[in-house]
KEKE-3310 file (N, C-alpha, C; in steps of 0.2 Angstrom, whole numbers, plus 5000, padded with zeros to 4 digits):
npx = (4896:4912:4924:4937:4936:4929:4937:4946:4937:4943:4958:4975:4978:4983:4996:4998:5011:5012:5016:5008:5010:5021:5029:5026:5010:4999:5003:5005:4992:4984:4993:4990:4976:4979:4984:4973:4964:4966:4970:4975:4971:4968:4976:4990:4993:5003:5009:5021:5034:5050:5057:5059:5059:5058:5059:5067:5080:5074:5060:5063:5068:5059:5049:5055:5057:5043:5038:5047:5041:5031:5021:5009:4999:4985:4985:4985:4974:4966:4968:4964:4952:4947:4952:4943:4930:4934:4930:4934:4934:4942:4950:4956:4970:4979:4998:5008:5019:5017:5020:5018:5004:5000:5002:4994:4983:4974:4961:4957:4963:4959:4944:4946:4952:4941:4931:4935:4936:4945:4951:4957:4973:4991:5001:5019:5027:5020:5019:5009:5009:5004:4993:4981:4976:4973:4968:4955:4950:4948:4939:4930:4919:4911:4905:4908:4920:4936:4951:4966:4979:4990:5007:5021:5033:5046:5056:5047:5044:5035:5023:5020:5019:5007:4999:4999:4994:4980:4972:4968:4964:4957:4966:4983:4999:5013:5030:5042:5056:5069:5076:5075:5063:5061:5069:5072:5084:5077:5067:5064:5070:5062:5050:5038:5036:5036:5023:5014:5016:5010:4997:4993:4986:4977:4961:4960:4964:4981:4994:5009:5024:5038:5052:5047:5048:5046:5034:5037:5041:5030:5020:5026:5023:5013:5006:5006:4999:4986:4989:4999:5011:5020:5030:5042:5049:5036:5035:5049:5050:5038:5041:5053:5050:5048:5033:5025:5011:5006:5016:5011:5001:5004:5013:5002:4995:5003:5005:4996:4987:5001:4999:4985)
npy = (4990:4989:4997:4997:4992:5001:5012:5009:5013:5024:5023:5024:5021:5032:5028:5029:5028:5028:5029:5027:5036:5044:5060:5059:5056:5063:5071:5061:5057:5069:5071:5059:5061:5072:5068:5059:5069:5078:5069:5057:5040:5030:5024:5016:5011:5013:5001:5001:4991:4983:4976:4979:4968:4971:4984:4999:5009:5022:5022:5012:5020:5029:5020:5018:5028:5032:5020:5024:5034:5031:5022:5010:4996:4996:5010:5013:5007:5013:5027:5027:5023:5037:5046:5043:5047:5060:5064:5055:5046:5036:5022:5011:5004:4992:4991:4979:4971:4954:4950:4957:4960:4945:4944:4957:4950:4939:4937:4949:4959:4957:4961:4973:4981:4981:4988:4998:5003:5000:4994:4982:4971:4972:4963:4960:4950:4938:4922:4913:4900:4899:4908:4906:4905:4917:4924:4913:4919:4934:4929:4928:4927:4939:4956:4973:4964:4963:4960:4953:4958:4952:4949:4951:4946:4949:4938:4929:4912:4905:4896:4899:4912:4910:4902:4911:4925:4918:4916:4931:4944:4959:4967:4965:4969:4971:4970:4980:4977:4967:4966:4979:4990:5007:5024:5022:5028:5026:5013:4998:4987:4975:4976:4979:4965:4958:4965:4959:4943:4943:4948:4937:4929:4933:4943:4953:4970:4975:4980:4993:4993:4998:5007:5018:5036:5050:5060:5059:5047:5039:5041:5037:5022:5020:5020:5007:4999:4996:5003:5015:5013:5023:5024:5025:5039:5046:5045:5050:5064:5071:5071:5076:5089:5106:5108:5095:5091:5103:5098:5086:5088:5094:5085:5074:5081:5085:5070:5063:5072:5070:5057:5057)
npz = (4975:4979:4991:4983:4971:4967:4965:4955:4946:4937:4930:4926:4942:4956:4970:4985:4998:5016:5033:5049:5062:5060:5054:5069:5077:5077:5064:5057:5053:5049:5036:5028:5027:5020:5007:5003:5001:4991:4978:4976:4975:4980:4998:5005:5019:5031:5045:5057:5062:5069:5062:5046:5035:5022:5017:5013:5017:5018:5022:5032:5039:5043:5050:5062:5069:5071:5078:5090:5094:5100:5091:5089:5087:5089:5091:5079:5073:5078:5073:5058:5059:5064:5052:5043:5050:5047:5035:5022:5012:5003:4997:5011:5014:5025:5026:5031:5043:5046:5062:5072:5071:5075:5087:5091:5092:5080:5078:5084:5077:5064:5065:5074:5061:5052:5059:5061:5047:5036:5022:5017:5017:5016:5016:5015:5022:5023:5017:5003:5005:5021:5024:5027:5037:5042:5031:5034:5044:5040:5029:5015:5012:5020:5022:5021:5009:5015:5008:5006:5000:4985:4986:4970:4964:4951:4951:4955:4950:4935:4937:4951:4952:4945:4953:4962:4956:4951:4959:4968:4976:4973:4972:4960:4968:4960:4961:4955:4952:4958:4977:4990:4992:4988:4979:4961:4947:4937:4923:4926:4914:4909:4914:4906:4900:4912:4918:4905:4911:4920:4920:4911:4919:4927:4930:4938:4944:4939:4949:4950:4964:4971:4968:4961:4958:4953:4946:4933:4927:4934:4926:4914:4919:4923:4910:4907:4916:4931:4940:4951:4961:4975:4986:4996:4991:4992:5007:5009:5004:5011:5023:5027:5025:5031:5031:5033:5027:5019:5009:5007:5001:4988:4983:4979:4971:4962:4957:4954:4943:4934:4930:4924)
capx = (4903:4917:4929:4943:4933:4925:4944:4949:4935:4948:4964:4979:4976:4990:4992:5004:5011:5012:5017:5007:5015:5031:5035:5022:5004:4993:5007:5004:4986:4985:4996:4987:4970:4980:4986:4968:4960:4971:4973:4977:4966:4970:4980:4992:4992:5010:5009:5027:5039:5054:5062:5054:5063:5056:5058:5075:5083:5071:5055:5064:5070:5053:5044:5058:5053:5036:5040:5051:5037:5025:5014:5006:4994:4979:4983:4984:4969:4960:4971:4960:4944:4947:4953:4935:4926:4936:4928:4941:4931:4945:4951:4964:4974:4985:5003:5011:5021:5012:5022:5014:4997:4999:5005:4989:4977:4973:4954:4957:4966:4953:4938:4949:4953:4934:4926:4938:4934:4952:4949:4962:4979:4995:5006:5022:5032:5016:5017:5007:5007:5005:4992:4976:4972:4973:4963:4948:4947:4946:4934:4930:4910:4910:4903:4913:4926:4943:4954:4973:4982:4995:5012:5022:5040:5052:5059:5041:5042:5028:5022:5019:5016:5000:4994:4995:4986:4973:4968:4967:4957:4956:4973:4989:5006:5018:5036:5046:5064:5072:5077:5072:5059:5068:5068:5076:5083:5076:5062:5067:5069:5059:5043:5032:5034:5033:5016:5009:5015:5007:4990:4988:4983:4972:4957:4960:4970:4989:4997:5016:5029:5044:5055:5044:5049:5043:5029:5037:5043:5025:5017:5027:5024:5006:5003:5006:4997:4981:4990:5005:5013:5024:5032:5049:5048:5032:5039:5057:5048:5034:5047:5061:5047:5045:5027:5024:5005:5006:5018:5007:4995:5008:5015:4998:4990:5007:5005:4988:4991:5003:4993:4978)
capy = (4991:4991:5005:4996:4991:5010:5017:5008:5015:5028:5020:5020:5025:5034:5023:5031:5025:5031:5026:5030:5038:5046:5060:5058:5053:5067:5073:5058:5056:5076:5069:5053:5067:5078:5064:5058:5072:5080:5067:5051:5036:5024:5024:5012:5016:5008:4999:5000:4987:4983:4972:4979:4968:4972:4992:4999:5016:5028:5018:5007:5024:5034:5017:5017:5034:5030:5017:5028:5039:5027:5019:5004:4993:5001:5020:5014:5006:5021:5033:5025:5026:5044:5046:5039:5052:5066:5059:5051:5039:5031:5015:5012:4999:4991:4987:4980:4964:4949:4949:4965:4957:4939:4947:4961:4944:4940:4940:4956:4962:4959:4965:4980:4985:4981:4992:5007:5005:4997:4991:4976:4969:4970:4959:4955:4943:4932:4920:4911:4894:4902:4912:4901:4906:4925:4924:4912:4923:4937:4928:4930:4928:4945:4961:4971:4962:4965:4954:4951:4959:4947:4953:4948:4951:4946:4931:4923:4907:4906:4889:4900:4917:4910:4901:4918:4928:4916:4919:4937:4951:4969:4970:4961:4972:4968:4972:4981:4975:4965:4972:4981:4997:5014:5025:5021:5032:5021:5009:4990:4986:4970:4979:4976:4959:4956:4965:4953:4940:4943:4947:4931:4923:4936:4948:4958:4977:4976:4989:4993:4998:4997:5012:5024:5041:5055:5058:5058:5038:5038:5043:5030:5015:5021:5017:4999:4997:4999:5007:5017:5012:5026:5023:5030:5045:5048:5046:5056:5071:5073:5070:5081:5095:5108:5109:5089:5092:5105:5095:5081:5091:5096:5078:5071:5083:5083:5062:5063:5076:5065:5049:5060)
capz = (4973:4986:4990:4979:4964:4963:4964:4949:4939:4931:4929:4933:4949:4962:4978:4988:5004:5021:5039:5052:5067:5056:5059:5076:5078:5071:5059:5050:5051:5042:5030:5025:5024:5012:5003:5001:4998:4985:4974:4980:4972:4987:5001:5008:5027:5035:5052:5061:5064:5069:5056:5039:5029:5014:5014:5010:5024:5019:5023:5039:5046:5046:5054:5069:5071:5073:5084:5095:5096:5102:5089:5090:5081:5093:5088:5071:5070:5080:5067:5052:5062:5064:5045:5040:5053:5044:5028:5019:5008:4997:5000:5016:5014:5031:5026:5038:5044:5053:5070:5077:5068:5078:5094:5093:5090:5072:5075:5085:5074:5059:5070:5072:5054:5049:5061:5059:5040:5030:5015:5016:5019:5013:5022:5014:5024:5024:5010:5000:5011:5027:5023:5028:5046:5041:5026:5034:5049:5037:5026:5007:5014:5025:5019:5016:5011:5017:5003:5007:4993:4986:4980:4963:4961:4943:4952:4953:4944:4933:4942:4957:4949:4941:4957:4967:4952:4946:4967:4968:4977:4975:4966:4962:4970:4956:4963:4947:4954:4964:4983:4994:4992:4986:4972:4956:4943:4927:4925:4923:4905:4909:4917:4902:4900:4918:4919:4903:4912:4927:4916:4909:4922:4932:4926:4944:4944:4942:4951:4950:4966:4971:4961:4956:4963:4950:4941:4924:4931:4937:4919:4910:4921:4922:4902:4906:4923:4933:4948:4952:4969:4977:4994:4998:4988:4996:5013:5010:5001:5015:5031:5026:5022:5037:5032:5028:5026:5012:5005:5006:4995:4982:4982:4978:4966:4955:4954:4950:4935:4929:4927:4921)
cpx = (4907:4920:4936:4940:4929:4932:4947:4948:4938:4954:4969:4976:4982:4989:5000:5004:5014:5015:5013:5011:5020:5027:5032:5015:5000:4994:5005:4996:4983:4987:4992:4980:4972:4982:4979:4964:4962:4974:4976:4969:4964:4977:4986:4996:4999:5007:5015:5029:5043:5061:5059:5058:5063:5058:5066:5075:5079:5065:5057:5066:5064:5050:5049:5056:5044:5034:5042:5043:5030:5019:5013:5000:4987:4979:4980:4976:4962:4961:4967:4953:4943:4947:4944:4930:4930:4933:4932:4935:4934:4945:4958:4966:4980:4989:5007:5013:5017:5014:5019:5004:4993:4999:4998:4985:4976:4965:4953:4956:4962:4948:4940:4947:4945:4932:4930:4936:4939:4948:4951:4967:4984:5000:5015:5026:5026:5014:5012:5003:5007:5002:4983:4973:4971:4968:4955:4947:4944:4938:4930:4923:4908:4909:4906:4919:4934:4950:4964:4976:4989:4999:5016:5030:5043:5053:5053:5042:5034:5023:5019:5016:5008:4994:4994:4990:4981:4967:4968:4962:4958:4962:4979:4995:5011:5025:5039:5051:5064:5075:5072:5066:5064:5068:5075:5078:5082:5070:5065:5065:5063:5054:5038:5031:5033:5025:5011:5010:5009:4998:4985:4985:4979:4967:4958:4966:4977:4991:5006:5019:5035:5049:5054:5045:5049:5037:5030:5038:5035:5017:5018:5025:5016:5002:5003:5003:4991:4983:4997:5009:5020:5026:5038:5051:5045:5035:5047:5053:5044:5040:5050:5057:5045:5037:5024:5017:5004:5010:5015:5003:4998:5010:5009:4995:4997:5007:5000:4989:4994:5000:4988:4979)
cpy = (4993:4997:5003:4995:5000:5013:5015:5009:5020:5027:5025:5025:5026:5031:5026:5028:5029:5030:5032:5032:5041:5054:5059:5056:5058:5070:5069:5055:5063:5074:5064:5057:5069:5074:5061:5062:5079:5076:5057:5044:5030:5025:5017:5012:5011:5008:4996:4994:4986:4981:4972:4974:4966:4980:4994:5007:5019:5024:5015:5013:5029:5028:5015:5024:5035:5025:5021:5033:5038:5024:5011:5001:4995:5009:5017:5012:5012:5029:5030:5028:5035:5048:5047:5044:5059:5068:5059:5044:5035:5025:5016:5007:4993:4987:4986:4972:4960:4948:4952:4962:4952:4943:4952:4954:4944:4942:4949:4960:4967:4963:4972:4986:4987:4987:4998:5007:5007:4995:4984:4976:4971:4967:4957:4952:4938:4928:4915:4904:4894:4906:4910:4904:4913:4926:4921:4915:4930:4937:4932:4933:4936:4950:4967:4967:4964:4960:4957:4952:4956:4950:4948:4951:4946:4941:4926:4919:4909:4900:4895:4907:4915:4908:4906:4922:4925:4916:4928:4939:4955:4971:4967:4969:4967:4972:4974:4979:4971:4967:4973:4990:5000:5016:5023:5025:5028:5016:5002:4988:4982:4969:4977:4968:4955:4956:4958:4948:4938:4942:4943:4927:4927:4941:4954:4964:4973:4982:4988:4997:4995:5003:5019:5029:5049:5053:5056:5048:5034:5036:5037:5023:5013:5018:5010:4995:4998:5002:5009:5016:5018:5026:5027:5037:5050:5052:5051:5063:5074:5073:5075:5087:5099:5110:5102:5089:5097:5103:5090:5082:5091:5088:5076:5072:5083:5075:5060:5067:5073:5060:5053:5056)
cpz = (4979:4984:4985:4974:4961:4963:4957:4944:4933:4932:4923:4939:4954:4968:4982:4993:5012:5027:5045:5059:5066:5053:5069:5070:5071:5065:5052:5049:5048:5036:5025:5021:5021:5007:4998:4998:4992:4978:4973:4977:4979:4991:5005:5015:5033:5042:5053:5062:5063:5067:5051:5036:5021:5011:5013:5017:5023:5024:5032:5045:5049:5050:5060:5069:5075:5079:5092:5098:5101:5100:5089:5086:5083:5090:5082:5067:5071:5076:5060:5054:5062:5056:5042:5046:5048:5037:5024:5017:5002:5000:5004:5016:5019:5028:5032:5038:5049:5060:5072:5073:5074:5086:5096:5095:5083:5072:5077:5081:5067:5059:5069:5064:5051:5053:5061:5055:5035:5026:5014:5019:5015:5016:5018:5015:5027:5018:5009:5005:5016:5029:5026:5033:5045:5036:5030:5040:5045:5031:5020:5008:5017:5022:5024:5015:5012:5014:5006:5000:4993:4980:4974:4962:4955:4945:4954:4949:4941:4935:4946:4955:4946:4946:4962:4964:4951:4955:4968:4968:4976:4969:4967:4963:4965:4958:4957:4949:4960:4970:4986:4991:4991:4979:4968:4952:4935:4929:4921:4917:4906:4913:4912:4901:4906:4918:4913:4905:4917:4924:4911:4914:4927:4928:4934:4941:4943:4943:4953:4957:4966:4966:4962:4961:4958:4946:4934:4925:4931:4928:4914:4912:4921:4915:4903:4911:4924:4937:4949:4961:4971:4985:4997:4996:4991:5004:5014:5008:5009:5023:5030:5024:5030:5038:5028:5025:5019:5007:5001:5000:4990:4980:4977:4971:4959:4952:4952:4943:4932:4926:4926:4911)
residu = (UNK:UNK:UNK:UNK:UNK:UNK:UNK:UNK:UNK:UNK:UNK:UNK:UNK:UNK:UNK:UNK:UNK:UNK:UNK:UNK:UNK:UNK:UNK:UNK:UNK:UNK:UNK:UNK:UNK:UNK:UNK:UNK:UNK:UNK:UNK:UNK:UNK:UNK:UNK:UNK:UNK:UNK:UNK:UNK:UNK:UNK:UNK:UNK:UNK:UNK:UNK:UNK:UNK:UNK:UNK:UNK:UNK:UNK:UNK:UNK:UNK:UNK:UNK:UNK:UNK:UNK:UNK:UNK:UNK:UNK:UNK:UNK:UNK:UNK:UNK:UNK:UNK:UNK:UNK:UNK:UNK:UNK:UNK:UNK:UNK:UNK:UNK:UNK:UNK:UNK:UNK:UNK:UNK:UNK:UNK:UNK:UNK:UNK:UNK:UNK:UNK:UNK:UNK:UNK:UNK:UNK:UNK:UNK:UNK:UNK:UNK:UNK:UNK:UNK:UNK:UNK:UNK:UNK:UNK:UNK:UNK:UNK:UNK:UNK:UNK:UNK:UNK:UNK:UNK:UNK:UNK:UNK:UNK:UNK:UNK:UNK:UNK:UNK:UNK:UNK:UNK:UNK:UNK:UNK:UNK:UNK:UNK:UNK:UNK:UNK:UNK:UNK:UNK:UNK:UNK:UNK:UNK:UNK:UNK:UNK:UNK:UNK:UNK:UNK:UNK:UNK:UNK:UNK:UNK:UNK:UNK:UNK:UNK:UNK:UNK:UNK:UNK:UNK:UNK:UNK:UNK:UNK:UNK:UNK:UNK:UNK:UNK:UNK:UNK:UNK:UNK:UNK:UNK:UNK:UNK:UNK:UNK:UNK:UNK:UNK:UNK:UNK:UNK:UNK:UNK:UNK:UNK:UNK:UNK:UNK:UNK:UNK:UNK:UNK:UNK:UNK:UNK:UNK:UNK:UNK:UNK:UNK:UNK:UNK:UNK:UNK:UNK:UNK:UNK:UNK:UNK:UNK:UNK:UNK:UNK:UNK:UNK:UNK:UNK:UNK:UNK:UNK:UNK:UNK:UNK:UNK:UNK:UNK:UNK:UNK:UNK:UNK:UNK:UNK:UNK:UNK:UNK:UNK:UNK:UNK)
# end
């Protein structure tokens, strides 16, 4: 059993999100280990760039920061491998955009994440038909495998929503709103029937972000989900804390509690 299939043995599971590099290097590889080892079911481990344009201010200002600071897609990968010496045995997952991906090398790139000891991919401004030469260098055949998590947002037709689910690895990312990343204060009326839609056509996890920015938020969306995705919250709480690493701990262990 992989590192993602054994994480989802107790559902929902908290998947928080990270950047590495923000507020500096080894700031946020402490943080990512307090996040993991206090609570955290899976990790999803940001790599920087210059045009997120999927994340919303909080999230685009911590990965210029990281930039600024000097991260690269080489720390980032040598900041996993180090993680995985720390022993950090959940799953780590790299989000991150394809330019800094193609530009590293893609097989590099995959070589990379494998021997540090990632989990997977999140990519998303890599769609569906465009997805080919990344996946078969990745390779369904490889042990472990390292599966391309494919996201899902409300304005999926169902045409297209059914052929991204009825393909899925590891777990679908279902976007609760439309936009960009950022906490919400409400949960989209039209989240449940999203998720059934989503679940007819896959037997794989569905895990919900986009929004979610308290446990009691996290609590609710959890009863209808296998995985709670928290990104900008994550990121604003632990940044703006003059001790982000204990905060890290406190963050993690209150959104585990919740989803218990």
């Amino acid at each position: 059993m992989n590192r993602i299939e054994n994480a989802f043995k107790n559902k929902p599971i908290f998947m928080p999100y990270f950047p590495l590099g923000y507020p500096d290097l080894d700031t946020s590889i402490d943080v990512i280990e307090a996040l993991a080892k206090n609570g955290a079911d899976l990790i999803e481990v940001g790599l920087s760039f210059s045009d997120p344009l999927a994340d919303g201010p909080v999230i685009q200002k911590a990965t210029q920061t990281a930039l600024e600071q000097g991260i690269t897609v080489k720390k980032s990968l040598a900041a996993v491998a180090e993680l995985r010496k720390r022993g950090v045995t959940i799953p780590l997952i790299l989000m991150g955009y394809y330019n800094p991906m193609l530009a590293y090398g893609l097989e590099a790139f995959v070589r990379g994440a494998r021997e540090a000891g990632a989990d997977g991919f999140i990519i998303p401004d890599l769609p569906l038909e465009e997805e080919e030469e990344f996946t078969s260098i990745v390779g369904a055949d490889r042990d472990p495998p390292l599966p391309l998590i494919r996201m899902l947002a409300p304005t999926s037709p169902n045409e297209r929503m059914e052929s991204i689910a009825r393909n899925a690895k590891g777990f679908i990312y279902l976007v609760s709103v439309t936009g960009v990343t950022g906490t919400r204060t409400s949960i989209s009326d039209g989240l449940g029937e999203l998720i059934a839609r989503v679940r007819e056509y896959t037997s794989v996890p569905v895990c919900v972000g986009f929004g979610i920015g308290t446990p009691e938020q996290a609590k609710q969306i959890g009863a209808l989900v296998d995985g709670v995705i928290v990104g900008s919250a994550c990121v604003k709480t632990i940044g703006s804390s003059e001790k982000p690493v204990e905060t890290a701990k406190q963050f993690a262990a209150e959104f585990r509690s919740a989803l218990k």
